[in-house]
C-alpha positions in Angstrom: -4.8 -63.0 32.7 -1.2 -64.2 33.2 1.8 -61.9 32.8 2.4 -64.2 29.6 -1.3 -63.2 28.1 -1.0 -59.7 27.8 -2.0 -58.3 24.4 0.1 -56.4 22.1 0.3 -52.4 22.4 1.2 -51.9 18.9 -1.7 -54.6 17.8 -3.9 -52.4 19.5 -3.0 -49.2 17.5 -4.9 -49.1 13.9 -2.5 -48.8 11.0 -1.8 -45.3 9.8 -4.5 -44.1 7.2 -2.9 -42.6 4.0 -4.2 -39.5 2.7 -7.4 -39.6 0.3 -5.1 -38.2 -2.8 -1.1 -38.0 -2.8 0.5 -34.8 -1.7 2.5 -33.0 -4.9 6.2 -33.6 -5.5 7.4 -30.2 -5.1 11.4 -29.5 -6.5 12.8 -26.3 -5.9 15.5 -25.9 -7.7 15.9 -22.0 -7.2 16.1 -20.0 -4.3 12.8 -18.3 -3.4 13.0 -14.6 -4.9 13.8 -11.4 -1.9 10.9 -10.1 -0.8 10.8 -6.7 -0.6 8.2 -3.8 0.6 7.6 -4.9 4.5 10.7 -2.8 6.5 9.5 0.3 8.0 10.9 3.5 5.6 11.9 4.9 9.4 14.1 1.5 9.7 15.6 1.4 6.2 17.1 5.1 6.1 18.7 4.3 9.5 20.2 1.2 7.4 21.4 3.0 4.5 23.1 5.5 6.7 24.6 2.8 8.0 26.0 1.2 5.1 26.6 4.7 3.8 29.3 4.6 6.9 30.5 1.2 6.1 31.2 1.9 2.4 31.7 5.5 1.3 29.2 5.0 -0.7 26.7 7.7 -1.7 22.5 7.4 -0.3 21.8 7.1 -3.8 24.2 4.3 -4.0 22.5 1.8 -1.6 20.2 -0.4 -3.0 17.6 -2.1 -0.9 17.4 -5.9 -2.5 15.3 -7.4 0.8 13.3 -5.9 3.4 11.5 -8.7 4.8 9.2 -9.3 7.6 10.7 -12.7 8.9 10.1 -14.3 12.5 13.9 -15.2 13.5 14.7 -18.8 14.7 15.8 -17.8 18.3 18.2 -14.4 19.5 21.3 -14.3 17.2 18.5 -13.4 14.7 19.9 -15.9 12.1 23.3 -15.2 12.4 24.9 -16.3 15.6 28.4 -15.3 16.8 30.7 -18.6 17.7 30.9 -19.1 21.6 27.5 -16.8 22.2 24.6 -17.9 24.4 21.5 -16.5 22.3 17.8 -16.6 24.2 16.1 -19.8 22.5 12.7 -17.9 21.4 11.4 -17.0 18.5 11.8 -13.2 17.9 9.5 -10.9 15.0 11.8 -9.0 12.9 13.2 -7.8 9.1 15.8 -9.4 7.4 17.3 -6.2 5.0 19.8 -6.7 2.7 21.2 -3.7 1.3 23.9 -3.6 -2.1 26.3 -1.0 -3.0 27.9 -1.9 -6.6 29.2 -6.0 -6.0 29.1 -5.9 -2.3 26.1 -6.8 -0.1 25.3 -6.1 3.4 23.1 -8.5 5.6 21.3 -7.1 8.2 19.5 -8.8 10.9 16.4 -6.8 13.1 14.9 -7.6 15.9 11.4 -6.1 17.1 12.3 -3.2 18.9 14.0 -2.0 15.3 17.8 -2.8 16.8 19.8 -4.4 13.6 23.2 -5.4 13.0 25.5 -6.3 10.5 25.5 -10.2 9.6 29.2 -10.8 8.5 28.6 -15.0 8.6 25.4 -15.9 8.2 
């Protein structure tokens, strides 16, 4: 066969085969509602206090509007820090949002149950 005679890579390949039905047309047009229910108890009283610092507010005060199980993107858990090297692997935590009147407080947990305060998420 001469250089000029080879065949086609791409004729070789077999056209994609579309799926037997179509896939649904899904719009969301709201945000997916905050899942709550999957923080350890032990993890959300040490975030309360916390916010309980932050605020002045009373225990009673804090209201817990997520505690979710999430698996975080890579180390800044979600929220990274401008001019911060963060290790590129996925990392099992909670994503807990706590509210105290108007004000909302965004914390990000990693495994071992560290968390801090999200300020720019």
């Amino acid at each position: 066969m001469a250089p000029t005679d080879r065949p086609d890579p791409a004729a070789q390949t077999p056209p994609p085969t579309p799926p037997a039905r179509p896939l649904p047309t899904r719009i969301v047009t709201t945000p997916a509602p905050a899942v709550t229910g999957e923080a350890p108890a032990a993890l959300l009283e040490r975030i309360r206090a916390d916010v309980v610092q932050r605020s002045g507010a009373t225990r009673q005060e804090v209201v817990i509007v997520r505690d979710e199980a999430v698996v975080w993107p890579d180390g800044s858990l979600g929220c990274p820090e401008p001019g911060v090297a963060y290790l590129q692997v996925q990392i099992d935590g909670y994503w807990v949002v706590a509210q105290v009147g108007d004000m909302r407080y965004d914390y990000r947990v990693d495994a071992e149950g560290r968390f801090r305060l999200c300020t720019a998420p």
